[in-house]
C-alpha positions as CSV (number, residue, x, y, z in Angstrom):
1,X,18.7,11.0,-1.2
2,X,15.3,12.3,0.4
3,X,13.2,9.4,1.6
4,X,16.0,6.6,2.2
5,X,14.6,4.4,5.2
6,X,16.4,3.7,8.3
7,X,17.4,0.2,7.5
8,X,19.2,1.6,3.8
9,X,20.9,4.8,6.3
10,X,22.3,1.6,8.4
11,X,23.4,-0.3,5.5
12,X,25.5,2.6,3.9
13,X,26.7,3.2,7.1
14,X,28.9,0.2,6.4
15,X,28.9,-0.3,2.6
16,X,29.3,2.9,1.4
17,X,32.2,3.9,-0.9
18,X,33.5,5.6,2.2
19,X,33.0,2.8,4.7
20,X,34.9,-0.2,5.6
21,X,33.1,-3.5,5.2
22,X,31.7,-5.1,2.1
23,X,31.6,-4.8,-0.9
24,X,31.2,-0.7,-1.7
25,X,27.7,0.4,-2.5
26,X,26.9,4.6,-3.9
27,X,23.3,6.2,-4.1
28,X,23.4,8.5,-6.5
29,X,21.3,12.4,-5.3
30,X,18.4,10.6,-7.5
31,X,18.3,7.4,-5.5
32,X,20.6,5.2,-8.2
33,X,22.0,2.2,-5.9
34,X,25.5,1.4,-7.9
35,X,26.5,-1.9,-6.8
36,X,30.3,-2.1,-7.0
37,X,30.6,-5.8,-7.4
38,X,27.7,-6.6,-9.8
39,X,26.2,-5.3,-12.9
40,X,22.3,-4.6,-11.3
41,X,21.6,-0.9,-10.1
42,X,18.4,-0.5,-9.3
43,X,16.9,2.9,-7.5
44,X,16.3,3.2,-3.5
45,X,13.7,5.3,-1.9
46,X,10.8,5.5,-3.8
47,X,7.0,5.2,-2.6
48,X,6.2,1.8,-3.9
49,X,2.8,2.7,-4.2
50,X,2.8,5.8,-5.8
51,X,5.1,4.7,-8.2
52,X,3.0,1.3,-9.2
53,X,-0.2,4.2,-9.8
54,X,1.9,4.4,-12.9
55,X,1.8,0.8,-14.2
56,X,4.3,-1.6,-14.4
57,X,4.2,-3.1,-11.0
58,X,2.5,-6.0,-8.8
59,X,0.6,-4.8,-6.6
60,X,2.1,-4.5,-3.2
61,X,-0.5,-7.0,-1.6
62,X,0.5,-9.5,-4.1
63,X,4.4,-9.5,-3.4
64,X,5.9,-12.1,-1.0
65,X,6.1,-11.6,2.4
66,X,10.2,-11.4,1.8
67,X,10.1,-8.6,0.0
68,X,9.7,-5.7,2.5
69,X,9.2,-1.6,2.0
70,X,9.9,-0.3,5.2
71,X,7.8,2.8,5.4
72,X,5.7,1.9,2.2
73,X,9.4,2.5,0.1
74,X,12.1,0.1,-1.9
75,X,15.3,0.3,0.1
76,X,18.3,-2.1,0.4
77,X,16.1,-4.6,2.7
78,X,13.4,-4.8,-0.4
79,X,15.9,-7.3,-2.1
80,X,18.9,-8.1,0.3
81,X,18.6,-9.8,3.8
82,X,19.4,-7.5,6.7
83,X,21.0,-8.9,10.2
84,X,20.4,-12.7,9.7
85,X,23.0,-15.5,9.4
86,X,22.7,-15.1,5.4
87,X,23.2,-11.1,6.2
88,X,23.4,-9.3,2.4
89,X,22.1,-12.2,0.5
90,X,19.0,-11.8,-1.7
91,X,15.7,-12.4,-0.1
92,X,14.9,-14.8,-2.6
93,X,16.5,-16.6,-5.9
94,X,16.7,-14.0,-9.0
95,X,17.3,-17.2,-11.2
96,X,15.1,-16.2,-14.6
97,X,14.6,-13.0,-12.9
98,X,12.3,-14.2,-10.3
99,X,13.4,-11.4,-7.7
100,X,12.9,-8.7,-10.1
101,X,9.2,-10.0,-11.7
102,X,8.1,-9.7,-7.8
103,X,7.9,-6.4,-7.9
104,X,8.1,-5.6,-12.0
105,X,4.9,-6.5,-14.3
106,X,6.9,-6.4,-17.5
């Protein structure tokens, strides 16, 4: 998908459908992660800013500092941990949805 960062490239590199390692991930051509393992999709790619213009989200100033947007977009290192000891694990508890309310004003 157009405007997939370099650390989401890296990460399908290994757990994409066609890769071997981890559980299998697919980006759908609109930018539709499908998580193999778990019921949460959520989309990859996307100018955080220009999609918060449209309501609905925190504003990117007021997100923790664990959530990152590598060149200003949501990509696989927005909610998972990249190279570190806890490699793949979220950046932060989604218990009651906290992960998800970082980013989503709903």
């Amino acid at each position: 998908p157009v405007g997939l960062d370099a650390f989401s490239i890296q990460c399908l590199g290994c757990h994409g459908t066609n890769a071997d390692g981890g559980p299998p991930v697919d980006i759908e051509p609109r930018g539709l992660v499908r998580h193999a393992d778990v019921a949460v999709n959520h989309r990859v790619g996307d100018d955080y800013e220009a999609a918060s213009r449209y309501g609905g989200y925190r504003p990117r100033i007021r997100l923790s500092k664990a959530i990152l947007l590598p060149d200003g977009r949501v990509g696989c290192v927005s909610c998972h941990q990249g190279y570190t000891q806890t490699h793949g694990k979220l950046v932060m508890s989604n218990r009651a949805s906290g992960l998800c309310f970082e980013c989503h004003d709903l």
